[in-house]
Structures are given as structure tokens and as C-alpha cells.
C-alpha positions in Angstrom: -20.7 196.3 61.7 -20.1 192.9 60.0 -19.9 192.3 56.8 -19.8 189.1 54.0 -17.9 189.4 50.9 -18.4 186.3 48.6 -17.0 185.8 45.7 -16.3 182.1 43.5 -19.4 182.1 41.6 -19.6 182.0 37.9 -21.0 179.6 34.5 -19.7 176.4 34.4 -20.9 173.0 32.6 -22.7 170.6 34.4 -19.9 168.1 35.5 -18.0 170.8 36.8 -16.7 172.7 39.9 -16.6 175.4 41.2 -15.4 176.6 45.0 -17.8 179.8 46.4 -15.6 181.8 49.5 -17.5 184.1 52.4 -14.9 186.1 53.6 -16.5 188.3 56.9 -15.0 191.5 58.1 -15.8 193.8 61.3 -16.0 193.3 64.8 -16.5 189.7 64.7 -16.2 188.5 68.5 -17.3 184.8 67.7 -18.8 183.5 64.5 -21.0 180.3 65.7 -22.5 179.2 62.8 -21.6 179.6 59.3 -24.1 178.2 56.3 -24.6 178.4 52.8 -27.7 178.9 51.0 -29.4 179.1 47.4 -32.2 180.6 45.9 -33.5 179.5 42.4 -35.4 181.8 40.1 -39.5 181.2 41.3 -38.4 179.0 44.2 -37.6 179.5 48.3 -34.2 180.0 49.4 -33.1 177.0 51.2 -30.1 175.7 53.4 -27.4 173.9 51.4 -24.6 173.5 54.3 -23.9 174.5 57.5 -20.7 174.4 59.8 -20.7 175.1 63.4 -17.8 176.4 65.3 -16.6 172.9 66.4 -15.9 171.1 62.8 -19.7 169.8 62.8 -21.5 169.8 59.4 -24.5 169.7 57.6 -25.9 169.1 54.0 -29.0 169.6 52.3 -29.9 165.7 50.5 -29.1 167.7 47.2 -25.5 168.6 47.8 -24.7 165.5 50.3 -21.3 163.9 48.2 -20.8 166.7 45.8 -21.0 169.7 47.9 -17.9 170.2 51.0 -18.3 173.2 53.5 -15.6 174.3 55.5 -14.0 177.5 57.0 -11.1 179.0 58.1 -11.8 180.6 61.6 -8.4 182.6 61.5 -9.3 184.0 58.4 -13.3 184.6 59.7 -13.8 182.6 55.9 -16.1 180.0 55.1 -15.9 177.8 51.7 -18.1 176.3 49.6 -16.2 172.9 47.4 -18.8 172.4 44.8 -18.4 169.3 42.2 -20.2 167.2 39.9 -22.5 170.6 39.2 -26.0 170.2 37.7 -28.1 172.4 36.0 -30.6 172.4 39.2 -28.0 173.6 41.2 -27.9 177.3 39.4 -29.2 179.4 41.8 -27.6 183.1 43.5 -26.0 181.0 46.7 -26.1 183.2 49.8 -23.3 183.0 52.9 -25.1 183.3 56.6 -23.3 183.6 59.9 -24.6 183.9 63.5 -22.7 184.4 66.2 -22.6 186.1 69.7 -23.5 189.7 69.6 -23.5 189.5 65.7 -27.0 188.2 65.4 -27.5 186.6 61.7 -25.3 188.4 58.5 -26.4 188.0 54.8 -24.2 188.1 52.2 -25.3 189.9 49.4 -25.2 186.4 46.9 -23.2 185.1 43.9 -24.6 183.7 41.1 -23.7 180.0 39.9 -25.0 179.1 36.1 -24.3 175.4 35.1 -24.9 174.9 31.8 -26.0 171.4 30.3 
């Protein structure tokens, strides 16, 4: 069984940083895509960033030049660089991976406060 760990999260002033980690564990044969999301209090979760298992990335327009995903396929570990916070970027940020017989994975979500 596969399983996220994140951890990073925390209250910071907007203007800040702050750098989220998805560490998976288990029988992980091949780990395809790995993503970070966000969900704000009375609002959808939605897609933030994505890396695939070749380098290639993806932002959301809201984190494109402040937010950098990358991972660490040796350790199974995705990252999440997060600069310049804002106060509309507080929201519990969730780590997803899909892969070959893994399916999809949910973390179970870290909370990021920015204060103004």
C-alpha cells in the first residue's frame, strides 16, 4: 500500500516562502505523475503543479513565477518551492501521484497560512 507523507507547511507573512515535501512510501513500481493541489476554506480544490516522470511541468496561472515543482525520483519525493506568498494562497495544499498499478494517492494535506 502507498502512502504520502507531506510535511513544509506552516504561517508565514505574505512576501514569504515556504517549501511543502511529499515524501511516498510502499511498493511504488513507477510513480508517473506527481501534482500538487490546494483547497481554500468554501472553495474547490484545484491543481497548482504537476510534474510528470520525464522533467515536464505544469502551473496553475496563480503560482506560474512564484511557485517551483520538482521531485526527487530516487527518493519517491516531490517538492513544492513556494515564494512571494500571498494571503490567497492559504489553503491545506494536497500531494497526488499516479502511477502504474498505484492508481491515484492523496496525501492527507498541510496547511499554509500567510498572513498580511
Amino acid at each position: 500500500q502507498v502512502q504520502l507523507v507531506e510535511s513544509g507547511g506552516g504561517l508565514v507573512q505574505a512576501g514569504g516562502s515556504l517549501r511543502l515535501s511529499c515524501a511516498a512510501s510502499g511498493s511504488i513500481p513507477s510513480i508517473i505523475v506527481m501534482a500538487w493541489h490546494r483547497q481554500a476554506p468554501g472553495k474547490q480544490r484545484e491543481l497548482v503543479a504537476v510534474i510528470t516522470n520525464d522533467g515536464s511541468t505544469n502551473y496553475a496561472d496563480s503560482a506560474k513565477g512564484r511557485f517551483t515543482i520538482s521531485r526527487d525520483n530516487a527518493r519517491n519525493t516531490a517538492y513544492l518551492e513556494m515564494n512571494s506568498l500571498k494571503p490567497e494562497d492559504t489553503a491545506v495544499y494536497y500531494c497526488r501521484i499516479a502511477g502504474l498499478r498505484i492508481g491515484t494517492v492523496w496525501g492527507q494535506g498541510t496547511q499554509v497560512t500567510v498572513s498580511s
